[in-house]
VMD Tcl script that draws the C-alpha trace (Angstrom):
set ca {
  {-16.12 -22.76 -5.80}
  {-14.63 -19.77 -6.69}
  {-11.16 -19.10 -5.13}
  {-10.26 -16.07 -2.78}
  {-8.11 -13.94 -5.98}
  {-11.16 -14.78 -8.50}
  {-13.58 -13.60 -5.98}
  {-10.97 -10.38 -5.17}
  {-10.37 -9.08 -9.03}
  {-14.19 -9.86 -9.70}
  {-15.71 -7.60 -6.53}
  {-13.32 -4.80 -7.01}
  {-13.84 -4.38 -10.92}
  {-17.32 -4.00 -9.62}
  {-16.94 -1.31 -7.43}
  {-15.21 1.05 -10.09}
  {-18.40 2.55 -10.93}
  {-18.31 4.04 -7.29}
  {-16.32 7.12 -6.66}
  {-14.33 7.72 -3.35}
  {-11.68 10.06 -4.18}
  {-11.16 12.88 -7.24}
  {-9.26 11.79 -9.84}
  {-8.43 8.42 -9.05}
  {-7.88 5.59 -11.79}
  {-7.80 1.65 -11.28}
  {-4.50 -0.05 -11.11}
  {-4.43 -3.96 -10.92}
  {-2.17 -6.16 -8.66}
  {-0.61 -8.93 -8.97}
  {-3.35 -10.80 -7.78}
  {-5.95 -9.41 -9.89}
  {-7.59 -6.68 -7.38}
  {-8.06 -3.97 -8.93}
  {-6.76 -0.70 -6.65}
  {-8.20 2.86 -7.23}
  {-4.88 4.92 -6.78}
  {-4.74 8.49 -6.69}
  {-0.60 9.90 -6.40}
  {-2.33 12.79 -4.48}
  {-4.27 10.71 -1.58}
  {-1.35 11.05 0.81}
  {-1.78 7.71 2.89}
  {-4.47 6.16 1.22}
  {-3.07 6.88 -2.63}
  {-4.43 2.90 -2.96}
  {-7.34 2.24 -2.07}
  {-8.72 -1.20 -2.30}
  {-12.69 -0.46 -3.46}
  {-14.77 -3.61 -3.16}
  {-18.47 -5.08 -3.03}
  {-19.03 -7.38 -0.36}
  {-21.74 -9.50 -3.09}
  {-21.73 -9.19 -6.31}
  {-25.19 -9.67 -7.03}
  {-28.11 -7.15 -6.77}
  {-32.13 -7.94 -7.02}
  {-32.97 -4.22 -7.64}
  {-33.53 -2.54 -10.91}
  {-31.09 0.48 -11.60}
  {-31.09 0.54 -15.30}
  {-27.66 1.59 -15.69}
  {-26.19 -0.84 -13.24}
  {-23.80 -3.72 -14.43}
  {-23.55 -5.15 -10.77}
  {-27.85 -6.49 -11.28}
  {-26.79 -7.85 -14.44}
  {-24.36 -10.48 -12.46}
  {-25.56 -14.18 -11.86}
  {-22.22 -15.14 -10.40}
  {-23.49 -15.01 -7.18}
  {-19.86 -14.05 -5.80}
  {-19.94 -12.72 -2.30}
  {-17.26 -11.95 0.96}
  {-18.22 -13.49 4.22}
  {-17.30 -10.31 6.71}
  {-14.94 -12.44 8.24}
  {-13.12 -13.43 4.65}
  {-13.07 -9.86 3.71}
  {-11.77 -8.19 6.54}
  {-8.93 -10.68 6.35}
  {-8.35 -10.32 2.85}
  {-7.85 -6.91 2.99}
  {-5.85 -7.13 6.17}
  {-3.73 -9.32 4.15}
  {-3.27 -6.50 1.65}
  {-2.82 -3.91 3.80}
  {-0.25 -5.28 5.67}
  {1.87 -6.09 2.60}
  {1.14 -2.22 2.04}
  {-0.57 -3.35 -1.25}
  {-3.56 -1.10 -0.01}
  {-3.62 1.95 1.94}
  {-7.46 2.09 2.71}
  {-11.15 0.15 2.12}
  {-13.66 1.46 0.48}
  {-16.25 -1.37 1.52}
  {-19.54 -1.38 -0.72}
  {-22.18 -4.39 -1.83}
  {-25.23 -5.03 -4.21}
  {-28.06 -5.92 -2.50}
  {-29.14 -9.60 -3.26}
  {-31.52 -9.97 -0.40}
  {-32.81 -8.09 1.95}
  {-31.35 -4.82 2.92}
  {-31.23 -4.21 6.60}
  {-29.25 -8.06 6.28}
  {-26.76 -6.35 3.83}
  {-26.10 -3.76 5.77}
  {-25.47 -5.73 8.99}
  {-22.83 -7.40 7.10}
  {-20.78 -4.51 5.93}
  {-21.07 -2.89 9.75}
  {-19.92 -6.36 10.91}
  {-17.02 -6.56 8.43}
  {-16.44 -2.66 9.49}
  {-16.73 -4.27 13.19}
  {-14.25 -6.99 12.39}
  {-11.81 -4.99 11.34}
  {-12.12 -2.65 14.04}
  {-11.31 -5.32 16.20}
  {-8.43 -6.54 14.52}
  {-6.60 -3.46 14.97}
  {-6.99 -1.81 11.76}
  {-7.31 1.82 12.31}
  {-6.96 2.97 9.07}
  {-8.98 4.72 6.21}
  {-12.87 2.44 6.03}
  {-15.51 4.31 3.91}
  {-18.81 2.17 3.71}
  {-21.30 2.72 1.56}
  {-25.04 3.01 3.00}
  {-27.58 1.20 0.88}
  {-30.84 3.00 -0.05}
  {-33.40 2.12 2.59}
  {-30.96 1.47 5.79}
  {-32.29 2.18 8.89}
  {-31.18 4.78 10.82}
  {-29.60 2.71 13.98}
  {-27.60 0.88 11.17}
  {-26.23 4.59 9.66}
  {-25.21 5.15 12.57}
  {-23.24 2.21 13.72}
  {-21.70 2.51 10.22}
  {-20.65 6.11 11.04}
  {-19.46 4.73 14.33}
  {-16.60 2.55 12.58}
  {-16.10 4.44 9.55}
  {-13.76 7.89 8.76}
  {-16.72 8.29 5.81}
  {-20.01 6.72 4.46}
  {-21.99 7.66 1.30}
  {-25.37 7.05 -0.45}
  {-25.38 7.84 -3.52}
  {-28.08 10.47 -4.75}
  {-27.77 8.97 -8.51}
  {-29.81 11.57 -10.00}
  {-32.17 15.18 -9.34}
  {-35.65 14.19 -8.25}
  {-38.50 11.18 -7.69}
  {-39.68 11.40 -11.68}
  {-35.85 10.76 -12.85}
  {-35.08 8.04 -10.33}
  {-38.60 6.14 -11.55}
  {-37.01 6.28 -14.92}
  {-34.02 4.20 -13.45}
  {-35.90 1.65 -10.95}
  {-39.35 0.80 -9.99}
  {-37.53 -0.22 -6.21}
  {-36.26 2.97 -4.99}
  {-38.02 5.89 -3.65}
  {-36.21 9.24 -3.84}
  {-38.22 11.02 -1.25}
  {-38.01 7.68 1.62}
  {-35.25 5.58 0.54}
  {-32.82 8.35 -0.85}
  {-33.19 11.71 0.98}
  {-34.46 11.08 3.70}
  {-31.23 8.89 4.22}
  {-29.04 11.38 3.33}
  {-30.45 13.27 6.35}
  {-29.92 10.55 8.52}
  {-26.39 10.52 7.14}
  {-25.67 14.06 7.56}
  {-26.66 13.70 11.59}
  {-24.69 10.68 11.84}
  {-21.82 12.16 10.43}
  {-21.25 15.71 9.72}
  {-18.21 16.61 7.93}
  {-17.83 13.04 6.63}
  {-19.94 12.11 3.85}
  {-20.24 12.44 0.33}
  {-23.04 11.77 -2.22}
  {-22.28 10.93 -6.31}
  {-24.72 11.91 -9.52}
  {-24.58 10.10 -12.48}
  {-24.85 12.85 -15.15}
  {-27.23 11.95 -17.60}
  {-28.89 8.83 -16.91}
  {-32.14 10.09 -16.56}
  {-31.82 12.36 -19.05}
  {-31.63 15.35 -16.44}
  {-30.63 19.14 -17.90}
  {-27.88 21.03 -16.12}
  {-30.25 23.33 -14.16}
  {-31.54 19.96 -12.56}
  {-28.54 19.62 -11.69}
  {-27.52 22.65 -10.47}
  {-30.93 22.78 -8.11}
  {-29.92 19.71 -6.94}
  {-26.69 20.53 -6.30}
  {-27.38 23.21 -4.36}
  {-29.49 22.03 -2.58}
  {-28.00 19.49 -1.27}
  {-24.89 21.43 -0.41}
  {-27.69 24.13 1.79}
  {-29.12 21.01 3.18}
  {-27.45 17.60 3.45}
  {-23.69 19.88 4.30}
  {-21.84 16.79 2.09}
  {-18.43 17.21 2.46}
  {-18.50 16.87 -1.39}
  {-20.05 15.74 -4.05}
  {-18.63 13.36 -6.80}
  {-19.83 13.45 -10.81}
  {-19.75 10.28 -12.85}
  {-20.75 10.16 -16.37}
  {-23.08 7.88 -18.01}
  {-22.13 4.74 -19.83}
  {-24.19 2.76 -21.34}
  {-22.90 -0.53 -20.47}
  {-23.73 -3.94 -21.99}
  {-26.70 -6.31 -20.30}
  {-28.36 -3.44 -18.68}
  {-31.48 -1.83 -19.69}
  {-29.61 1.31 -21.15}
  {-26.95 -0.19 -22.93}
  {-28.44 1.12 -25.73}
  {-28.29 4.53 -24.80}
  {-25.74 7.38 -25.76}
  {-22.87 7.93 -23.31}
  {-22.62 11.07 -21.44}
  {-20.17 13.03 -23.14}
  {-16.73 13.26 -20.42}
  {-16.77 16.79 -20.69}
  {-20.25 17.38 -18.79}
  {-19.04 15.67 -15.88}
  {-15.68 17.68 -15.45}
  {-17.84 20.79 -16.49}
  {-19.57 19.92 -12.68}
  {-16.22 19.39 -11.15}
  {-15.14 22.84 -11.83}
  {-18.87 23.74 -10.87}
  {-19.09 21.97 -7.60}
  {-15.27 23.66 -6.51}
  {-16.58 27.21 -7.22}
  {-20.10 26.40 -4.56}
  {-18.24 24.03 -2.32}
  {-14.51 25.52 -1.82}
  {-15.00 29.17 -3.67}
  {-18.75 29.92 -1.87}
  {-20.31 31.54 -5.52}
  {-23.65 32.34 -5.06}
  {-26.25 30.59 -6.83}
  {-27.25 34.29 -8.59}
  {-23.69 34.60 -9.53}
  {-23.68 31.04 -10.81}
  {-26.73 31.26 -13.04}
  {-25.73 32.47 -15.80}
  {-23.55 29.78 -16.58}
  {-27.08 28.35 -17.85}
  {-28.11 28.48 -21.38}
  {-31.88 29.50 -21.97}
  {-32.53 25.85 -22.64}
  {-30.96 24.79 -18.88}
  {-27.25 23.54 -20.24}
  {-23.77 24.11 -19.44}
  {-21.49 25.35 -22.66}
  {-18.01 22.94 -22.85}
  {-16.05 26.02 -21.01}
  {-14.31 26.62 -17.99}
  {-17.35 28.06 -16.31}
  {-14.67 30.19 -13.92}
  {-13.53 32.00 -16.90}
  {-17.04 32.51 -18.06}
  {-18.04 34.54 -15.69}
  {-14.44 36.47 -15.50}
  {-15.24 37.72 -18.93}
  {-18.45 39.79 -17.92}
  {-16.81 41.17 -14.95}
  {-14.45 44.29 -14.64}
  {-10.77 43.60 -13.93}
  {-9.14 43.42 -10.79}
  {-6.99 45.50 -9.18}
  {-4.68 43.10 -6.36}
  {-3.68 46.30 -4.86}
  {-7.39 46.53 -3.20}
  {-9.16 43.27 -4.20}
  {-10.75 41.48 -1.62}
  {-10.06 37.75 -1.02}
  {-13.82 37.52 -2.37}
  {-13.22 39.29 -5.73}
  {-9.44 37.61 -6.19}
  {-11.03 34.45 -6.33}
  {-13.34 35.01 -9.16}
  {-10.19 35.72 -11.05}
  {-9.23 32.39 -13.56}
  {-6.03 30.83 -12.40}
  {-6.14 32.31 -8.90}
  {-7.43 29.82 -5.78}
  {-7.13 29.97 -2.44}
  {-3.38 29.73 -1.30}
  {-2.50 32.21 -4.23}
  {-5.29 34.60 -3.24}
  {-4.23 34.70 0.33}
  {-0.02 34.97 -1.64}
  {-1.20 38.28 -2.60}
  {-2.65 39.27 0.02}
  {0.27 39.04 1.84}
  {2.61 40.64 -0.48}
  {0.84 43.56 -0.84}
  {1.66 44.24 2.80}
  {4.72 45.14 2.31}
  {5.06 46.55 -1.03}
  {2.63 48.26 -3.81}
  {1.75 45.11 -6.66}
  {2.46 47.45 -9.97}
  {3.89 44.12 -12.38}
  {3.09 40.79 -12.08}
  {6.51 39.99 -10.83}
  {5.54 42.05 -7.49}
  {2.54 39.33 -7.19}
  {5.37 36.98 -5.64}
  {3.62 33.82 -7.21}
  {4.38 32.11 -10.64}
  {3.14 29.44 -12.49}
  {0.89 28.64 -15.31}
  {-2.11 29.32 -13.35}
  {-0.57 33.00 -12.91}
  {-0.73 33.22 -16.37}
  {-4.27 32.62 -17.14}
  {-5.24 35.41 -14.72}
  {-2.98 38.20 -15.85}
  {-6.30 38.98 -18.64}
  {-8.15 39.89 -15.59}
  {-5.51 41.88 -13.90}
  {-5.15 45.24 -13.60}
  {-1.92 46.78 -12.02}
  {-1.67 50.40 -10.59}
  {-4.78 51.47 -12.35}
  {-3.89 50.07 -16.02}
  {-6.17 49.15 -18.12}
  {-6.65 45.28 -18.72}
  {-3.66 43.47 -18.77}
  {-3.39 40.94 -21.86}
  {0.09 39.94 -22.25}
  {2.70 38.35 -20.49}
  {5.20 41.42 -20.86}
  {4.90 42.34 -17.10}
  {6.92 38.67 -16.31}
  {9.81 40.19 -18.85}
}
mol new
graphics top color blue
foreach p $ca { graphics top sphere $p radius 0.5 }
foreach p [lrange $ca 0 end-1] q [lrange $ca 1 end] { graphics top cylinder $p $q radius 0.2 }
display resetview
């Protein structure tokens, strides 16, 4: 039988595929478990991401984890001590708890709400994300919301005719969506969703109506983009991989609907006649077309559509032009690269465009 460390640095290399926090990376231990870290997660900059089995019966094409005859598998009890025994070594800041589904699901899910429940009990009341499997029932999404700070399902891709190119199991209308409005009930505010971009061979405006849509519907608290790989022993591992680019193309996508509030008229010209994204910061795209801003006047609206400027520099200028007339970029009171980028679509006491950097001289 496979010992406790083999069993660790197998289950967590198969959870990588899942995304719980932007711009993480895996790290390994000394022991072999592989940690997502992220310098930017505050308390839980390491968290230990792990698959209760190893093993899966359903068909995703894509998916490595249904490709595994190991068998390997956590009791609840064994995992919520394992991880206990990380976390209090403060090897791991939080547990992102997920499985493949050998058997049946309701019986899956019971044991990651029982591992949840086990650690509850322990007196762990730290950072627990579990995964929802497609299919749950609604009592056991909501016991999982009951123990967890967040739970997911993953949406995978846009609509019923791309999932059936994935798997012949899943149905997008029962076992996907209408989760994901369980979810939202259970737990509004504190769940996220992930698409694999290009799997299914979806275009960008899929995408983007998916996107949407979900933001309008399901109220995610965000929405995570993963690229395709073709990876060896699955069904697709003959397939091209999804060039990186797309996926941080939706990134920058997702922060302009979810933190910036664009419009989806505003945001559809981003799309090429034939439904694509170009390789360009879409932000800056759309500052091109538009006329340039004046800070003196600007609304926070319109100073956010400006490249380089977010929200805590937007509401910077805001402030400084309280008590003093913005005619340089010096009077702006912020610096910084991202300053930079926006002085193109600046204009200060009713100057034309400015395109240099001679105001910071």
């Amino acid at each position: 039988m496979p010992g406790c460390g083999e069993k660790l640095a197998k289950l967590t290399s198969g959870s990588q595929y899942d995304i719980c926090m932007p711009g993480e990376c895996m790290q390994m231990l000394s022991s072999g478990a592989c940690i997502t870290y992220n310098q930017n997660a505050g308390g839980c900059n390491r968290m230990l991401k792990v698959l209760l089995h190893g093993s899966c019966s359903y068909d995703c094409a894509y998916c490595p984890v249904r490709a595994d005859r190991s068998g390997l598998a956590f009791s609840p009890r064994e995992l919520a001590e394992t991880f206990l025994g990380l976390y209090r070594k403060n090897l791991a800041g939080g547990l992102f708890l997920s499985s493949g589904i050998p058997y049946d699901t309701d019986d899956v899910m019971g044991e990651l709400i029982e591992s949840a429940r086990i650690l509850r009990n322990e007196g762990y009341a730290g950072y627990l994300h579990l995964k929802i499997l497609p299919g749950a029932r609604r009592e056991d999404i909501c016991e999982a919301a009951r123990f967890a700070d967040r739970i997911s399902l993953n949406v995978e891709t846009t609509g019923e005719s791309r999932l059936r190119a994935l798997s012949g199991i899943k149905d997008y209308a029962g076992d996907i969506m209408k989760r994901l409005g369980w979810i939202a009930e259970a737990a509004p505010g504190r769940h996220t969703t992930q698409l694999v971009i290009g799997a299914a061979g979806e275009s960008d405006r899929e995408i983007f109506d998916c996107v949407t849509s979900l933001y309008e519907r399901m109220l995610p608290s965000r929405i995570y983009y993963s690229a395709f790989q073709a990876l060896r022993k699955t069904r697709l591992e003959s397939r091209d991989n999804t060039p990186a680019w797309r996926s941080r193309r939706w990134y920058q996508m997702d922060y302009l609907i979810r933190e910036y509030g664009f419009s989806r008229a505003e945001l559809m010209p981003l799309l090429e006649d034939c439904g694509t994204l170009k390789n360009d910061d879409p932000k800056a795209l759309l500052a091109r077309d538009r006329e340039p801003v004046d800070p003196n006047v600007a609304s926070f609206a319109d100073l956010l559509h400006v490249p380089g400027i977010g929200t805590v520099t937007a509401r910077a200028i805001l402030e400084a032009r309280e008590s003093r007339t913005i005619r340089t970029p010096r009077d702006l009171g912020v610096s910084g690269a991202c300053l930079k980028r926006a002085l193109p679509y600046l204009a200060f006491s009713g100057t034309a465009r400015q395109a240099t950097l001679a105001g910071f001289s």
